[in-house]
C-alpha positions as a Markdown table, in Angstrom:
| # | Residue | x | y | z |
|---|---|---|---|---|
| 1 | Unk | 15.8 | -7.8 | -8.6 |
| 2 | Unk | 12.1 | -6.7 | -7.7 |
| 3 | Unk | 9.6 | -9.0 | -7.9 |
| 4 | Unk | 5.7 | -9.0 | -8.2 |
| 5 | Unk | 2.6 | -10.4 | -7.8 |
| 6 | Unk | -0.7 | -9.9 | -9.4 |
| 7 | Unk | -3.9 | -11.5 | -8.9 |
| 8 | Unk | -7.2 | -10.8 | -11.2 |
| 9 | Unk | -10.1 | -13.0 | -10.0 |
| 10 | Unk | -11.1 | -14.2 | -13.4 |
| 11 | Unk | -9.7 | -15.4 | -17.0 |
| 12 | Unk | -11.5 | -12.2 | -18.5 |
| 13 | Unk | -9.8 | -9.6 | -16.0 |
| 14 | Unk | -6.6 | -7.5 | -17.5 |
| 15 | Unk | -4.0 | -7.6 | -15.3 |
| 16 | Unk | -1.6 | -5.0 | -17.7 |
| 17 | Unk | -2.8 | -2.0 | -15.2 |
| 18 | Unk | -1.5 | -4.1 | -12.1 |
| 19 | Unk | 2.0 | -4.6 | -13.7 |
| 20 | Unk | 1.8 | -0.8 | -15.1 |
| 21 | Unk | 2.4 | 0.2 | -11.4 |
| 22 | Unk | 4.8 | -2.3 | -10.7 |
| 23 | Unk | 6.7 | -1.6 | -13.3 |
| 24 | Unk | 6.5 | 2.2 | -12.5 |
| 25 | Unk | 8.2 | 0.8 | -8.7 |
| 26 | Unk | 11.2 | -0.6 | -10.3 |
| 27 | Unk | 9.4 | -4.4 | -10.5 |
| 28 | Unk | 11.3 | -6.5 | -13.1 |
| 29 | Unk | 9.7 | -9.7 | -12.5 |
| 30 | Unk | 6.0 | -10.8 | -12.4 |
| 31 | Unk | 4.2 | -14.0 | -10.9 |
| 32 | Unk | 0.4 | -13.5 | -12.3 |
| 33 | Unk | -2.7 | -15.9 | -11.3 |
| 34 | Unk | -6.0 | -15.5 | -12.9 |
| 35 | Unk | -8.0 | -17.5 | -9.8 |
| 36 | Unk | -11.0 | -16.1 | -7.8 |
| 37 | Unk | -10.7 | -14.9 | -4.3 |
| 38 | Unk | -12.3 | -17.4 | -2.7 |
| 39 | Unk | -9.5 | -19.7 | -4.3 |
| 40 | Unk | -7.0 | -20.8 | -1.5 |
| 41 | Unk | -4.7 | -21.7 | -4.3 |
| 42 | Unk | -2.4 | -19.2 | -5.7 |
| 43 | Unk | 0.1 | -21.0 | -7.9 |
| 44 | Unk | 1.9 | -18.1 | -9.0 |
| 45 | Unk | 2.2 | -16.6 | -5.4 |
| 46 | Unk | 4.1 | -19.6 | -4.3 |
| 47 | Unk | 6.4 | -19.8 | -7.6 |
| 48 | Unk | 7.0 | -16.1 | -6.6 |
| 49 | Unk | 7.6 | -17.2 | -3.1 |
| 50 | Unk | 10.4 | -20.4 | -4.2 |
| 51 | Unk | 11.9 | -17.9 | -7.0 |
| 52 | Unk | 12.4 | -14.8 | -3.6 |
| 53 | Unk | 14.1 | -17.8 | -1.8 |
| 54 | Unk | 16.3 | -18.6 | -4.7 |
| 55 | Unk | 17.6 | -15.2 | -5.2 |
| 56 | Unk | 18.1 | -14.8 | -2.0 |
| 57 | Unk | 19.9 | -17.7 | -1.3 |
| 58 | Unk | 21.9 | -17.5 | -4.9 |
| 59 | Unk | 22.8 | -13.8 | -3.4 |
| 60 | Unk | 24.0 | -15.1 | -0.4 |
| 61 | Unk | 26.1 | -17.4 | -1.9 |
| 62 | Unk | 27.4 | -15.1 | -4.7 |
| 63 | Unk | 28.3 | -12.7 | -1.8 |
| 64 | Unk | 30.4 | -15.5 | 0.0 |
| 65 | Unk | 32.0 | -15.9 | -2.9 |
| 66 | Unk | 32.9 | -12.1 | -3.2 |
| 67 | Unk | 34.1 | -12.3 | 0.0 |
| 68 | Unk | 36.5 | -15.6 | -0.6 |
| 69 | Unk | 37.6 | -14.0 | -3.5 |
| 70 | Unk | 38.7 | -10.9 | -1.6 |
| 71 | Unk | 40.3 | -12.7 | 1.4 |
| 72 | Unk | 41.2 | -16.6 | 0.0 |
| 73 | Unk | 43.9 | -17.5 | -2.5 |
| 74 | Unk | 42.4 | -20.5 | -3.3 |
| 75 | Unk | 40.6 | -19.3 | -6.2 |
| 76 | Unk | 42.6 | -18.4 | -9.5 |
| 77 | Unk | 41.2 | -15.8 | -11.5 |
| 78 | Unk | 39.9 | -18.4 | -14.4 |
| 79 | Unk | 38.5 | -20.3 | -11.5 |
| 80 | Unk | 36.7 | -17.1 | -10.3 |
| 81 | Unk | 35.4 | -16.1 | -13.8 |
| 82 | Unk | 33.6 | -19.8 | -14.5 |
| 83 | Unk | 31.7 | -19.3 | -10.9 |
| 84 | Unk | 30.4 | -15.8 | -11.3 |
């Protein structure tokens, strides 16, 4: 999964053209903050930032799991289908 991140300095500011584009680049996820550029604080950006790790690691793990799956035993099938 793609995901985004828009910024528009101010409360006012439409952000809809930003995620046009990202949308258009296969984006399916969007982490929008409305605060000015001299702002140090970007909420959103680090949500997008914890989500990005999540995935990744929730991908990872999937994968091992894949991989177990493949190679292991251990697993029964009804076991298999309440994890993935």
């Amino acid at each position: 999964m793609k995901a985004g991140y828009v910024r528009v300095s101010t409360i006012e500011q439409n952000e809809e053209r930003q995620i046009v584009e990202l949308r258009k680049n296969g984006v399916e996820k969007f982490f929008v903050d409305k605060v000015s550029a001299k702002s140090a604080q970007r909420p959103k950006f680090d949500e997008m930032m914890n989500f990005l790790e999540d995935v990744f690691t929730k991908k990872k793990c999937y994968n091992s799991l894949v991989m177990r799956k493949k190679y292991d035993t251990d697993l029964t099938d009804e076991q298999w289908n309440e994890i993935a």
